[in-house]
C-alpha positions in Angstrom: 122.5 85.7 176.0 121.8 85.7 179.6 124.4 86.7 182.2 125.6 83.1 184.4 123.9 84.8 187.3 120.4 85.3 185.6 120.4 81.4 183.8 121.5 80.1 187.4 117.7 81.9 188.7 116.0 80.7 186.2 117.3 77.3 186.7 116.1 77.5 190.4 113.0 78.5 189.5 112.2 75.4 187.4 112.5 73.6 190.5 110.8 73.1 193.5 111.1 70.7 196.6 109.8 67.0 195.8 106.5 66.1 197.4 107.6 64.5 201.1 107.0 61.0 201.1 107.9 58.6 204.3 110.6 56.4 203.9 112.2 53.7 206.6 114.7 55.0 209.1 117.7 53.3 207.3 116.8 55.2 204.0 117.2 58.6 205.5 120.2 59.6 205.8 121.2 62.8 204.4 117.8 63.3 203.9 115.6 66.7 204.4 113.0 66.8 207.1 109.9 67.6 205.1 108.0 67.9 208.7 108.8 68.4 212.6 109.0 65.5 214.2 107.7 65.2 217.9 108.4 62.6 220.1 105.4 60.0 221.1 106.5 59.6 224.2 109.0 59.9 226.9 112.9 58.9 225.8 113.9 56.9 228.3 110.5 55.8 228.9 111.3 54.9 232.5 113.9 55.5 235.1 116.8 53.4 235.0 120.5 53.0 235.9 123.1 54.5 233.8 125.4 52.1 235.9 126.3 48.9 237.1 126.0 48.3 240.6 123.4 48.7 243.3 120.1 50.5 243.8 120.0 51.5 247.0 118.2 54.3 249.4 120.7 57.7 249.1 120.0 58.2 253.1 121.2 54.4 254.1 124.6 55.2 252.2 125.1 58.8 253.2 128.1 57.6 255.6 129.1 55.1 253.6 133.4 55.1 253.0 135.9 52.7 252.3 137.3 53.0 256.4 133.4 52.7 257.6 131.8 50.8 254.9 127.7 50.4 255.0 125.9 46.7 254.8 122.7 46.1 253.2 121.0 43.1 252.5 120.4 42.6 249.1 116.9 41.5 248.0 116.9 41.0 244.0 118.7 41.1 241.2 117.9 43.5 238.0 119.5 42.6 234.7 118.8 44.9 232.0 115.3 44.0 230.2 113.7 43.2 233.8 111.7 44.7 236.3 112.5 44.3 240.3 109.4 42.1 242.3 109.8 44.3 245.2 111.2 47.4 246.7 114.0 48.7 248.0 113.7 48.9 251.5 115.6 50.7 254.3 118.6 48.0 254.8 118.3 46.7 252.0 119.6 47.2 247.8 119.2 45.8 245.3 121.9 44.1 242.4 121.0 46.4 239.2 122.6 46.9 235.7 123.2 49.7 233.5 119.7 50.3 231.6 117.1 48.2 234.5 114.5 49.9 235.6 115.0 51.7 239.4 112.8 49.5 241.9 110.5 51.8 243.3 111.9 52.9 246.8 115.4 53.6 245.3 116.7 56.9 244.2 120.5 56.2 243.7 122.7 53.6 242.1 126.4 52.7 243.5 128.9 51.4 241.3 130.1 48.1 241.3 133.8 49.6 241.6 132.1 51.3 245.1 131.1 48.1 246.8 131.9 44.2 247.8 129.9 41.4 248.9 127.6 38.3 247.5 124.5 37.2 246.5 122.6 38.3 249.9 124.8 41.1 251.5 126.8 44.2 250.0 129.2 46.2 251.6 129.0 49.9 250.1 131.9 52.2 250.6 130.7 54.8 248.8 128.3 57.8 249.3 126.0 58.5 246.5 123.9 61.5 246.6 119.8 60.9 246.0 119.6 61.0 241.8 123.3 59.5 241.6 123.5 57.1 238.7 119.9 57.6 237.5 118.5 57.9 234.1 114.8 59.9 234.4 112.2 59.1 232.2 111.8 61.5 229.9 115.3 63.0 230.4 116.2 62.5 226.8 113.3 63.4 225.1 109.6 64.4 226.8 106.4 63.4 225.2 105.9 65.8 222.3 109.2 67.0 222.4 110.7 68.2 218.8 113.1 65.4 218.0 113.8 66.8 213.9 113.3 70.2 212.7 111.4 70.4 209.2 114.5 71.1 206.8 116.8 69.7 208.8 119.7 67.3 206.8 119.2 63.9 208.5 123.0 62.7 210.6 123.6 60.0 212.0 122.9 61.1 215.4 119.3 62.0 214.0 118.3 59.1 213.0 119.4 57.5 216.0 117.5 60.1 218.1 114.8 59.2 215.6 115.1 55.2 217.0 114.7 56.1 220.3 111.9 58.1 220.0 110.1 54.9 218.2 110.3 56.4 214.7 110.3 54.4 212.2 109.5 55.8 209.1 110.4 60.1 208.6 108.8 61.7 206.5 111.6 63.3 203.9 111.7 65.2 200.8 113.3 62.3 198.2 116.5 62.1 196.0 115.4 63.2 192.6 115.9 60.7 189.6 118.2 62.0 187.0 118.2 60.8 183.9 121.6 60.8 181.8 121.6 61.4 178.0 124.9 61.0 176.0 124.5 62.0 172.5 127.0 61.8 169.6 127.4 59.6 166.6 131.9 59.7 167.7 130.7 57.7 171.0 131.8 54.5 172.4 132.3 52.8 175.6 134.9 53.1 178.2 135.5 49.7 177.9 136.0 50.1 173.7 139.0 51.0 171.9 138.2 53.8 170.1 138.1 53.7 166.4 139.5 56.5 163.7 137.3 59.5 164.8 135.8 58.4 168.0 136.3 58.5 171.6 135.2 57.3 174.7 132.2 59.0 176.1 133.4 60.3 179.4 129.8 62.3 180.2 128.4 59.3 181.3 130.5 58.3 183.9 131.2 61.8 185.1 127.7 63.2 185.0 126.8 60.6 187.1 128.9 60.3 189.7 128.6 64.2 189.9 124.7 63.6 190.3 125.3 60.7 192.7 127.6 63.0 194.8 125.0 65.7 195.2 122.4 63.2 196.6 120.6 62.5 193.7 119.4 59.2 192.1 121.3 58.8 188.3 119.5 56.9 185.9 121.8 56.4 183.0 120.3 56.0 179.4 122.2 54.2 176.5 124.2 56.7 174.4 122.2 58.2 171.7 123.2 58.9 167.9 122.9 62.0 166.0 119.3 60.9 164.6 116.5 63.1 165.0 114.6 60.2 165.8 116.7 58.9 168.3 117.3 61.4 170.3 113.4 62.7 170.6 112.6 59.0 171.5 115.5 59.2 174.1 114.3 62.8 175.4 110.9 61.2 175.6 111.5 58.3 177.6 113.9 60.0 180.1 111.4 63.2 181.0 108.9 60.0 181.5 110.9 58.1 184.1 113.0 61.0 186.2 112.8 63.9 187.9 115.8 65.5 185.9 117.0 65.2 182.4 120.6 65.9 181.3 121.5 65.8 178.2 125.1 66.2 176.8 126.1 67.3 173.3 123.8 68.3 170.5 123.0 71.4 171.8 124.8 74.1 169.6 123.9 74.9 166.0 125.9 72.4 163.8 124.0 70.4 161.7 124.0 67.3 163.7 123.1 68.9 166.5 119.8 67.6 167.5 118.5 68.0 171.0 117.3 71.4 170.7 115.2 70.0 167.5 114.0 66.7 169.3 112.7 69.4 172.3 110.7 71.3 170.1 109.1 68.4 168.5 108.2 67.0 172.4 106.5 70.4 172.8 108.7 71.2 175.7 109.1 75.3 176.7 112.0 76.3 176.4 113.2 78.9 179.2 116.7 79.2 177.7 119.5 79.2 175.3 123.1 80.6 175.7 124.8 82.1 178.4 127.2 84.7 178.2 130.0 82.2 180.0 132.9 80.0 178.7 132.8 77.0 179.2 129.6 75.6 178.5 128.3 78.7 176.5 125.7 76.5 174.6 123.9 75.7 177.7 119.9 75.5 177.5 117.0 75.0 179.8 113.3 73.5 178.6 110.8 72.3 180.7 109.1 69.2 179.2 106.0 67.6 180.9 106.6 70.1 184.1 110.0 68.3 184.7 113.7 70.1 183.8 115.5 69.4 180.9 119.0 70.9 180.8 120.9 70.6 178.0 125.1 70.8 178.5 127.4 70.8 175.7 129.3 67.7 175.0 132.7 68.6 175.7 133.5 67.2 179.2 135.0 70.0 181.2 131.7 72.1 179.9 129.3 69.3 181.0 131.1 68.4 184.3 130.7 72.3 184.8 127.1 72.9 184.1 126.4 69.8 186.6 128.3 71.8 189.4 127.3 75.3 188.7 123.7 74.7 187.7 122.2 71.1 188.1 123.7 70.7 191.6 122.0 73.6 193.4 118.9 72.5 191.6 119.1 69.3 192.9 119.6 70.5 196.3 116.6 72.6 195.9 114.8 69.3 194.9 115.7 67.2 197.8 114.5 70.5 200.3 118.1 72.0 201.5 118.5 75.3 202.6 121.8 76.0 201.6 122.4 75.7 197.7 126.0 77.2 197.1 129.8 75.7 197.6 131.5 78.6 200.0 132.5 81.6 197.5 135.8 83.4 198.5 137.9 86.2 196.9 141.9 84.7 196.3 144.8 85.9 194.7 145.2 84.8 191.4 149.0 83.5 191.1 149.0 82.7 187.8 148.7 86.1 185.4 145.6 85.4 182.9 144.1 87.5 179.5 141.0 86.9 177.3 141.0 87.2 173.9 140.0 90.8 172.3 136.4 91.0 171.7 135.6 88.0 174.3 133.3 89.5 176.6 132.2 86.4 178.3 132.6 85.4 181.8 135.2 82.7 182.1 135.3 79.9 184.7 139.0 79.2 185.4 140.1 75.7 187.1 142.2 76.3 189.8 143.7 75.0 192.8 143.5 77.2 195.6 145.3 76.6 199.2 145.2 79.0 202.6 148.4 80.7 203.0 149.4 83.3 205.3 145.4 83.8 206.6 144.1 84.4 203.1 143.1 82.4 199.7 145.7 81.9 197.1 145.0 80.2 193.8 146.5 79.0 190.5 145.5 78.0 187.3 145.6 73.6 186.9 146.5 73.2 183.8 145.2 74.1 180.0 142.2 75.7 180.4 140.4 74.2 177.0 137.2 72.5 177.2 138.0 68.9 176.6 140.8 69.3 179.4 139.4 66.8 182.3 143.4 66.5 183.7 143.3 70.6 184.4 139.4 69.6 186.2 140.5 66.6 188.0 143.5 68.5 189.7 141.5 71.4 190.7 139.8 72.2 193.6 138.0 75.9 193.0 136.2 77.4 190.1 137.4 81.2 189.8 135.3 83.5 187.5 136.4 86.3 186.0 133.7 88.2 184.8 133.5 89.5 181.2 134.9 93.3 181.6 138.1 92.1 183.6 140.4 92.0 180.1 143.0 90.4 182.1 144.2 89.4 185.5 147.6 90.2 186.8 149.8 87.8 188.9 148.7 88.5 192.4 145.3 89.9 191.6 142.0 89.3 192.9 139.1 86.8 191.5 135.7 85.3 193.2 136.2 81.7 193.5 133.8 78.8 194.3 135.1 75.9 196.4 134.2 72.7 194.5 135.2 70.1 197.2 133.5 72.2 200.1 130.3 71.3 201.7 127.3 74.4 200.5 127.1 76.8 203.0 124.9 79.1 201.3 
């Protein structure tokens, strides 16, 4: 069986960043830069008043105070949108608001708040320096300026930076589609009432939210029985419409486990099967048709962790992000913990950890068993404990990954 560390590379390596495609401005955020942008031209593209008030000549003011006020004549008036029909003169100003264009002859603005007067005369009581309330063209951005980086993660402020440059369409690495495959004859709907045997299927909902939260596009198939038949035609349509197939149960060595079975009868390479790890132990990787198919056991605290630990960072590797890994951090383990005799596997413990005293302290959230969602939902940290650590006192140390923290590796 491969170590977690060794299936986690081979996962990465069956991915690659998706072909950049260009996508309208309102589609991109949170989106990866598949190319440097450069600006088309100057942002603002002319010089204008990052005020209301007047456009006046910084020399005619230069005196100006509230005891000796300065009058000009005014000569126009410049709402936003318009341009002036003359200059500014010495003597005169003109009435400007925030975003105009400066009248040639101008090179200050004063406030509003600075001044008094009407339509033809202002009084300014106020000395502005020449440059004083003006916008340059170009100030923001100059033509061919870098306006995105190529791997940068699209904010808000991007895109916006991305609008004023006149950019619309960026050219982005897109959210893979991942297609979700439930299998398990004991299935029903969360909506059902489970009859003698069965429950509700749980991977569905979970896988894809988990897949939705990492960026990605979930595609959800119907819940497949434990037919050979079924599940290849499942298999077969998913690879066909997604980047990503997940598949959930069927993937250990009972006799009604079909998914490894309906893979080799696709023809799909298989890369993996097992890892040395607990949960999720049954885990398998096959490439089918060039795309991924990963194959999580059908207990939900195994699946949910294969999607964290494995499908996320491939994902992210998808979509073009640099950093693939939740923060990793070493905590003391208050809550003592043994493995079995003989179990040599490394464990993933749910845990929730907390900052106390300047370090990390942690402890365990509950039974531990695989088809324990309460001990998942209430943690916040994944600690590992790898397979030659028999046990772990109270107060000991253990590598933990910080589930609800944004990658910064």
């Amino acid at each position: 069986m491969l170590t977690y560390r060794e299936a986690l590379v081979r996962v990465l390596e069956t991915a690659a960043p998706l072909p950049a495609r260009r996508v309208p401005l309102d589609e991109a955020a949170g989106l990866v830069a598949a190319a440097d942008v450069a600006s088309p031209g100057p942002v603002p593209p002319f010089t204008n008043s990052g005020m209301d008030g007047y456009a006046v000549r910084a020399a005619d003011v230069a005196g100006a105070s509230a005891g000796t006020p300065v009058r000009l004549r005014v000569t126009g008036d410049l709402p936003a949108g318009r341009v002036a029909g003359g200059a500014v003169t010495p003597g005169t100003a003109q009435r400007i608001m925030t975003g105009a264009p400066i009248p040639d002859g101008a090179d200050a603005v004063v406030p509003v708040e600075g001044t008094s007067g009407d339509a033809d005369q202002v009084e300014v009581r106020r000395a502005v320096r020449a440059g004083a309330n003006v916008r340059l063209a170009g100030e923001d951005l100059a033509p061919g300026a870098r306006v995105v980086a190529r791997g940068a993660v699209l904010r808000p402020a991007d895109i916006g930076l991305l609008a004023v440059a006149g950019c619309a369409t960026v050219a982005v690495h897109a959210r893979p589609r991942v297609a979700i495959v439930t299998t398990g004859d004991e299935l029903v709907d969360v909506a059902e009432e489970p009859g003698p045997g069965r429950i509700r299927d749980a991977n569905v909902h979970a896988l894809r939210a988990q897949a939705a939260a990492a960026g990605a596009r979930p595609a959800v198939f119907p819940r497949v029985p434990d037919r050979r038949e079924d599940v290849t035609e499942a298999i077969r349509r998913a690879a066909a419409e997604a980047d990503v197939v997940v598949t959930t149960g069927g993937i250990s060595m009972g006799e009604y486990d079909r998914v490894k079975d309906a893979l080799e009868r696709l023809g799909a390479d298989r890369v993996f099967w097992r890892v040395a790890q607990k949960p999720a132990g049954p885990l398998g990787l096959w490439r089918l048709d060039g795309r991924p198919v990963v194959g999580a056991p059908g207990n939900p605290v195994a699946a949910m962790l294969v999607m964290e630990e494995y499908v996320r960072p491939m994902l992210r590797r998808m979509m073009g992000h640099a950093r693939l890994f939740r923060p990793e951090r070493e905590a003391a383990l208050e809550t003592p913990w043994e493995r079995r005799t003989g179990d040599d596997r490394l464990h993933f413990l749910r845990v929730l950890a907390r900052e106390e005293g300047g370090s990390l302290r942690a402890r365990l959230s509950g039974t531990q068993g695989s088809g324990v969602v309460s001990s998942l939902a209430r943690a916040n940290a994944l600690a590992l404990v790898p397979g030659d650590v028999a046990r772990v006192p109270a107060g000991g140390r253990v590598l933990v990954h910080l589930v609800e923290e944004p990658e910064d590796h």
